[in-house]
MDTraj code that builds the backbone (N, CA, C; nanometers):
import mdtraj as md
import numpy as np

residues = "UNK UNK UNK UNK UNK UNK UNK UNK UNK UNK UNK UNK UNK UNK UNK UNK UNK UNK UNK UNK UNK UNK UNK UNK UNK UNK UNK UNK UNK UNK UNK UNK UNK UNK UNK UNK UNK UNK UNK UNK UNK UNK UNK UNK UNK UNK UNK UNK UNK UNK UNK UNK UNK UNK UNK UNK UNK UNK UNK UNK UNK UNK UNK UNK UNK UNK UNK UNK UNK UNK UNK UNK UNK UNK UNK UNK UNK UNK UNK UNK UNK UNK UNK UNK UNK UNK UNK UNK UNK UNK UNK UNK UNK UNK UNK UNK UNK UNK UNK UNK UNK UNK UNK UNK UNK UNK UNK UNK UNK UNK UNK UNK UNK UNK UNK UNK UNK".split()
xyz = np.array([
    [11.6289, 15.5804, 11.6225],
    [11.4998, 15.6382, 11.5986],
    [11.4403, 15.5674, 11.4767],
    [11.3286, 15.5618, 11.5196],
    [11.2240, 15.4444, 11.3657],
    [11.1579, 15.5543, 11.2824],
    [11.2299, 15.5818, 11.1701],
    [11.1106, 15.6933, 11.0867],
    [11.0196, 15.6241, 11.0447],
    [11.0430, 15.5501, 10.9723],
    [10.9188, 15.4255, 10.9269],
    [10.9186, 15.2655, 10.8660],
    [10.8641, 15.2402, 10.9164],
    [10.8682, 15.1191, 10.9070],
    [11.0027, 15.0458, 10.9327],
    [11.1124, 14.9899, 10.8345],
    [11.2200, 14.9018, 10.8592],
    [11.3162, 15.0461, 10.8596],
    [11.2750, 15.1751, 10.7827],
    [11.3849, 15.2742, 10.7834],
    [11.3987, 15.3383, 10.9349],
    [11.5461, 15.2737, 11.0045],
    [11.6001, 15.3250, 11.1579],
    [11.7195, 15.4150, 11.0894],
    [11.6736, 15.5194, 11.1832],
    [11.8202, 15.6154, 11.1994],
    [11.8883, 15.5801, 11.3297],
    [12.0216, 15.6493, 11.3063],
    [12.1274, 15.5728, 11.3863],
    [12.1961, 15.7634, 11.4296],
    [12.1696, 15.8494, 11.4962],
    [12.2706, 15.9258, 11.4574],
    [12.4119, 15.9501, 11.5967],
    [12.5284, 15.9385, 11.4670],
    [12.6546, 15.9751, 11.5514],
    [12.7005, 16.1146, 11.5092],
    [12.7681, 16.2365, 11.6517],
    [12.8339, 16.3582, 11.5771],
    [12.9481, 16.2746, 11.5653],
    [13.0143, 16.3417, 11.5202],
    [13.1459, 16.3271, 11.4801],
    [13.2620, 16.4237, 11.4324],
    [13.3552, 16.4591, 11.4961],
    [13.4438, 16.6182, 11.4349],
    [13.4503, 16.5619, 11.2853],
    [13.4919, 16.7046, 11.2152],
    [13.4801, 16.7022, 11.1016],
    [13.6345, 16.7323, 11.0559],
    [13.7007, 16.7460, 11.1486],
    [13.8577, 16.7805, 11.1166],
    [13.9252, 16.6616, 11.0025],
    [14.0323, 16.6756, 10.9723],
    [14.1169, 16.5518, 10.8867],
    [14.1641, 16.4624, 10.9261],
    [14.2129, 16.5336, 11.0804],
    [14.3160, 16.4275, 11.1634],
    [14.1713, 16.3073, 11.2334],
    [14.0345, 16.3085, 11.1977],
    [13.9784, 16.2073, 11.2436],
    [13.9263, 16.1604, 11.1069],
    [13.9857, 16.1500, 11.0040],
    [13.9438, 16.0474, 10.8722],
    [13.9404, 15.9262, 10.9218],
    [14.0198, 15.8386, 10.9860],
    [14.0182, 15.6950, 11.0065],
    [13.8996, 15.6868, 11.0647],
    [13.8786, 15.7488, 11.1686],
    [13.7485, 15.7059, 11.2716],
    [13.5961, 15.7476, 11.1683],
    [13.6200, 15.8319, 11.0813],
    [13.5299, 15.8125, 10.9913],
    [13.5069, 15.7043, 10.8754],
    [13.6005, 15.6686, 10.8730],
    [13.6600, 15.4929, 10.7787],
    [13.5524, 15.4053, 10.8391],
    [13.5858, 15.4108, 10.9783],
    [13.5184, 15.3200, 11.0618],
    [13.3630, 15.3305, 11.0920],
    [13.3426, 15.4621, 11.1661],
    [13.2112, 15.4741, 11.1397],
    [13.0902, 15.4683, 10.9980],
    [13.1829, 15.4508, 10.9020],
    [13.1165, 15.5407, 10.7503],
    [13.0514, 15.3804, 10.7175],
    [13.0927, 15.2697, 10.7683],
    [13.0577, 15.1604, 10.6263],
    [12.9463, 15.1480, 10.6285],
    [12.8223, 15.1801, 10.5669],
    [12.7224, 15.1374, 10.5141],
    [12.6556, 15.2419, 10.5442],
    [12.6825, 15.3670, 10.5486],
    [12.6421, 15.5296, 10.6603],
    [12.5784, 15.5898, 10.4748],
    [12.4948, 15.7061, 10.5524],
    [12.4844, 15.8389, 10.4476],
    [12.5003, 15.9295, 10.5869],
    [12.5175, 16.0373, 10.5386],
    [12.5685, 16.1323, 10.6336],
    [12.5150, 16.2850, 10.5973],
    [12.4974, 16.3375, 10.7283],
    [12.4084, 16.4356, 10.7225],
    [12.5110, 16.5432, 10.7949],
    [12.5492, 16.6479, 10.7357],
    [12.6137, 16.7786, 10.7983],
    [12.5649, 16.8649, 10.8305],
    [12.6119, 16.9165, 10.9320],
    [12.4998, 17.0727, 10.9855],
    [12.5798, 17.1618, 10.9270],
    [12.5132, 17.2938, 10.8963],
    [12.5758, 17.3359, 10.8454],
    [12.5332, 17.5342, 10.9279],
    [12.5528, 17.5464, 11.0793],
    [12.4969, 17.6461, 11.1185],
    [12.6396, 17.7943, 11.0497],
    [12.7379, 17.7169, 11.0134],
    [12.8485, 17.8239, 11.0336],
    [12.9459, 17.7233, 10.8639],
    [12.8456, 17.7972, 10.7498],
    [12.9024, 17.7132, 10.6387],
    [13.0432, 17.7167, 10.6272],
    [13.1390, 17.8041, 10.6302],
    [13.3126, 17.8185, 10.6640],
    [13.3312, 17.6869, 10.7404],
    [13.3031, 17.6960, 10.8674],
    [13.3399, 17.5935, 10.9169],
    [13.3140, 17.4533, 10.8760],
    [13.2366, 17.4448, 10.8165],
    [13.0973, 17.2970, 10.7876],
    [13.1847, 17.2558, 10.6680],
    [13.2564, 17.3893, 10.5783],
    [13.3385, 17.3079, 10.4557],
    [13.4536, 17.2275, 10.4637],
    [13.5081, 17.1773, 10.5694],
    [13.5735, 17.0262, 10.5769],
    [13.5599, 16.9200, 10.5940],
    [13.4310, 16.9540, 10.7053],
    [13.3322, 16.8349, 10.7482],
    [13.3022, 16.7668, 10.6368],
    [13.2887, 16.8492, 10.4994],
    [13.2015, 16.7707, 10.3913],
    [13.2954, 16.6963, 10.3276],
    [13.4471, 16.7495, 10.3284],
    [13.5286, 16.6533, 10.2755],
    [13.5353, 16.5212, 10.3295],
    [13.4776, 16.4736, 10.4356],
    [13.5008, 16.3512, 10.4296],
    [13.4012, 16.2307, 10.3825],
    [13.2829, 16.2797, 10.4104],
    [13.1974, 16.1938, 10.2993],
    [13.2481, 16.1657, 10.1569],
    [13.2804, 16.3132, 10.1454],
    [13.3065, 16.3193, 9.9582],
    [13.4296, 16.2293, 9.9459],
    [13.5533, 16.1982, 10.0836],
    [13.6636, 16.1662, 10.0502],
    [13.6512, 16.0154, 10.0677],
    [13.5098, 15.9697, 10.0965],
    [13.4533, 15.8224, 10.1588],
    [13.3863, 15.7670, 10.0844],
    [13.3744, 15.8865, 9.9703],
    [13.2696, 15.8509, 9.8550],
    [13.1105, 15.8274, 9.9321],
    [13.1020, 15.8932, 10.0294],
    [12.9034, 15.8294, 10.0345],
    [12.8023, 15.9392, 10.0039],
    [12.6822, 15.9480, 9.9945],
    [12.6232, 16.0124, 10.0003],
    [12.6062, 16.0817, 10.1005],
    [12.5515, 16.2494, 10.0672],
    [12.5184, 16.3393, 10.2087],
    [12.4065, 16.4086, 10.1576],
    [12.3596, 16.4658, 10.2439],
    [12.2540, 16.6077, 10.2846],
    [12.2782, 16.6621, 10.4038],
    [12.2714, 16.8171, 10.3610],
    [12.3011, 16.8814, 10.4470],
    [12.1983, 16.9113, 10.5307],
    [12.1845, 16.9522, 10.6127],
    [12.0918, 16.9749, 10.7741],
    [12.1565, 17.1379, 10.7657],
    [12.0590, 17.1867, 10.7393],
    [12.0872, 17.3870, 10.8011],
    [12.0257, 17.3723, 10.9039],
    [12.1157, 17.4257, 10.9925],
    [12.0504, 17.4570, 11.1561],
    [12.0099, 17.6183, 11.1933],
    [11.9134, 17.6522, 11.1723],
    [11.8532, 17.7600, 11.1658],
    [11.7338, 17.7815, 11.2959],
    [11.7820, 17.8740, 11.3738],
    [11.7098, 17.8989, 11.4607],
    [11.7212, 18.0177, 11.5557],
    [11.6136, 18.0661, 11.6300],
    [11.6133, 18.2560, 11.6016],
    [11.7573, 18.2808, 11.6550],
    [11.7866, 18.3938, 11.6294],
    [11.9284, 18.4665, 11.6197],
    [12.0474, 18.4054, 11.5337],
    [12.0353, 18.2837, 11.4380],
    [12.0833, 18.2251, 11.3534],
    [12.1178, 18.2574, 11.3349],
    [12.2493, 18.2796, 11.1861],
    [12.2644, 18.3775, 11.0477],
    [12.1705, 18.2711, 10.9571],
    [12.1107, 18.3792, 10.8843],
    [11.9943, 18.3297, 10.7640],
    [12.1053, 18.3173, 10.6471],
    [12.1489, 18.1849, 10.5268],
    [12.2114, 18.2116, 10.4496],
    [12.1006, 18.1672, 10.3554],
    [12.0905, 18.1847, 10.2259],
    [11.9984, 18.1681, 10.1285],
    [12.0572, 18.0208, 10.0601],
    [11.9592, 17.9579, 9.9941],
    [12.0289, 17.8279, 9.9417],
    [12.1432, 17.8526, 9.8667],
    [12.1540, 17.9289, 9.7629],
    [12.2476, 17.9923, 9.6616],
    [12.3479, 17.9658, 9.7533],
    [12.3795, 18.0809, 9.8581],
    [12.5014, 18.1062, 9.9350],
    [12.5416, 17.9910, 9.9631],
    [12.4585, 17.9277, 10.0093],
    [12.4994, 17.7759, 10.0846],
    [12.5647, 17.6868, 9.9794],
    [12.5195, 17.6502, 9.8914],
    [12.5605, 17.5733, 9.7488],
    [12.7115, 17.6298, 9.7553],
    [12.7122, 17.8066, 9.7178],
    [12.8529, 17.8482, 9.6686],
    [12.9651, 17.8136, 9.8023],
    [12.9455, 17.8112, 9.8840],
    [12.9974, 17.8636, 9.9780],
    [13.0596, 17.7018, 10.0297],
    [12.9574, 17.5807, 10.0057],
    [13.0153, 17.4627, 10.0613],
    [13.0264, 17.3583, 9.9373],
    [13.0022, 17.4477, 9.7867],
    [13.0853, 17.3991, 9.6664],
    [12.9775, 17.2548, 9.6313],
    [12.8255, 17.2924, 9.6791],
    [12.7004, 17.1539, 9.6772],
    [12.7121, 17.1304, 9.5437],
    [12.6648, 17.0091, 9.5003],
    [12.6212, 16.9548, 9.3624],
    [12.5049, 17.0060, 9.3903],
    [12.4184, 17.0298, 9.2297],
    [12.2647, 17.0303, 9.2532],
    [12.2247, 16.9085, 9.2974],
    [12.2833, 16.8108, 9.3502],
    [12.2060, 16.6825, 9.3813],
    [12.1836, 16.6870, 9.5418],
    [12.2682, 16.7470, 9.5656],
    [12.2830, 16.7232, 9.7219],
    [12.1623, 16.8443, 9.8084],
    [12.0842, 16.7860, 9.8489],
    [11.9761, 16.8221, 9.9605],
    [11.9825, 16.9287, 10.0901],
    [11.9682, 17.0614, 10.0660],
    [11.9919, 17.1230, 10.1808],
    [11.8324, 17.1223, 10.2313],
    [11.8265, 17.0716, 10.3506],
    [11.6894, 17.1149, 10.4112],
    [11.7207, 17.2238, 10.5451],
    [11.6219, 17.2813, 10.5954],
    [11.6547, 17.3959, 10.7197],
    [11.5831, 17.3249, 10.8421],
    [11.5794, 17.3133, 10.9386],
    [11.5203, 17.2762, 11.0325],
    [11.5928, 17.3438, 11.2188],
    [11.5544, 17.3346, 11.2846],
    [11.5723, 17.3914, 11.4093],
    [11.6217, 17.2796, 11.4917],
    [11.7261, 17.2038, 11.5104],
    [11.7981, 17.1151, 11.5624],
    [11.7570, 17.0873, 11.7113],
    [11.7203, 17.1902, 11.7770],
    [11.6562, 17.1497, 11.8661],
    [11.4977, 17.1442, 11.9142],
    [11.4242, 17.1391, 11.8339],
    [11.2936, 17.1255, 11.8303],
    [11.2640, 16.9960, 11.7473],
    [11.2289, 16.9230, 11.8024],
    [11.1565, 16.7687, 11.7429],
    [11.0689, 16.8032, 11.6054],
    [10.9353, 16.8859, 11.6744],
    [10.8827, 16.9175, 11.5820],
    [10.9430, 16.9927, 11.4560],
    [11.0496, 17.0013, 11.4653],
    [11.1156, 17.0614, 11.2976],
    [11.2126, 17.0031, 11.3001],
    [11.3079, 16.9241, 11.3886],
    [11.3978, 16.8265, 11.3216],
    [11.3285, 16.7050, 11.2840],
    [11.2622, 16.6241, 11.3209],
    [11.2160, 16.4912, 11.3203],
    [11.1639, 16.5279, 11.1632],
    [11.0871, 16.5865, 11.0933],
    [11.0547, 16.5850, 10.9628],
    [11.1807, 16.6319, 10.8829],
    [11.2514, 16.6923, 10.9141],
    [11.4027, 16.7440, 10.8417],
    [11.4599, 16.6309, 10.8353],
    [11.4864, 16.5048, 10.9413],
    [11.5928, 16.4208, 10.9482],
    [11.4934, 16.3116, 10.8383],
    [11.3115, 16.3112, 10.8184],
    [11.2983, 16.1933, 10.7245],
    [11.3045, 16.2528, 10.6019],
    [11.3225, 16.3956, 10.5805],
    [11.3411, 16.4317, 10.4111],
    [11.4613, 16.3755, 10.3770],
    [11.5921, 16.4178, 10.4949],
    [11.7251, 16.4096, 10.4254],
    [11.7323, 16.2497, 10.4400],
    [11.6829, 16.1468, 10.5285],
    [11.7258, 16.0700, 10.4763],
    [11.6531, 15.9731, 10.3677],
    [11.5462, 16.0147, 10.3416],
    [11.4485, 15.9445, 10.2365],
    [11.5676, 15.9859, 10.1329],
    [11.6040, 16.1060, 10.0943],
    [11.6705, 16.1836, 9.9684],
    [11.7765, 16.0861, 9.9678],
    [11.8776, 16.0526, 10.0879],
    [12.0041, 15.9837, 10.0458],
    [11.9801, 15.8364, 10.0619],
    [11.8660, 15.7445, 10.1260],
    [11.8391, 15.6278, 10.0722],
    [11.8140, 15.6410, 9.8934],
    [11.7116, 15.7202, 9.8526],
    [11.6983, 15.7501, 9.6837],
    [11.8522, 15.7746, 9.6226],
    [11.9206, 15.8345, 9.7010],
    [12.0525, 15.8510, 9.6034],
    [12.1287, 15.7836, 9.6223],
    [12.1553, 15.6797, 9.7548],
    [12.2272, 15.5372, 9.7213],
    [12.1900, 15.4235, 9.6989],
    [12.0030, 15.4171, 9.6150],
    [11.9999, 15.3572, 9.5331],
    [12.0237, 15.3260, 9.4074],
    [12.0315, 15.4786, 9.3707],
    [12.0412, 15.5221, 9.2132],
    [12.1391, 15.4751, 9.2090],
    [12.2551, 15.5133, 9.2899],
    [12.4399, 15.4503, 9.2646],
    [12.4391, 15.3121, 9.2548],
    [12.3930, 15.2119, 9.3126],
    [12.4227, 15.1157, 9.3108],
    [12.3618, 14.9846, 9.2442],
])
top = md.Topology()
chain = top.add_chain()
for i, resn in enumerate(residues, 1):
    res = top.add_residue(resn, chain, resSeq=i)
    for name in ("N", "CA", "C"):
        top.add_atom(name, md.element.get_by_symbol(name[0]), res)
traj = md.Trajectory(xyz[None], top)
């Protein structure tokens, strides 16, 4: 997908379990990575592997009717966020509210793996 101009998104799911770290080795080189986060319990391992890959992330809340509503706070405590890291909300299956969700989070983590490097 072309958000703009030369910036293309690429997106792969990928389990978030441990026993697939390698295949995240592989997929990760030159990646920022975006986690959903509809069921934060679950979503908190997924995040270990960016963090364990060292890259940048933002999270993607998938929020949509009959959801659970968690408040940013909760979300931060609950999946242990830096204030740096980007939660946006968007409806995963609606264009019209993912397609602007997917160019915040990744404008935010192009800006934050510039700053790093």
């Amino acid at each position: 997908m072309t958000l703009d101009g030369d910036l293309v998104l690429h997106l792969f799911g990928t389990p978030g379990q441990q026993r697939f770290l390698p295949a995240w080795r592989d997929l990760a080189k030159g990646a920022l990575s975006l986690v959903d986060t509809c069921d934060p319990v679950a979503s908190f391992d997924a995040l270990g592997n960016p963090e364990d890959l060292d890259l940048p992330f933002a999270v993607a809340v998938n929020a949509f009717p009959g959801s659970p509503r968690h408040s940013e706070d909760d979300l931060r405590i609950a999946l242990d966020l830096l204030p740096s890291t980007l939660p946006v909300r968007c409806d995963a299956r609606d264009p019209r509210s993912s397609v602007p969700a997917l160019v915040a989070l990744v404008r935010h983590l192009v800006h934050a793996a510039t700053k790093s490097s």
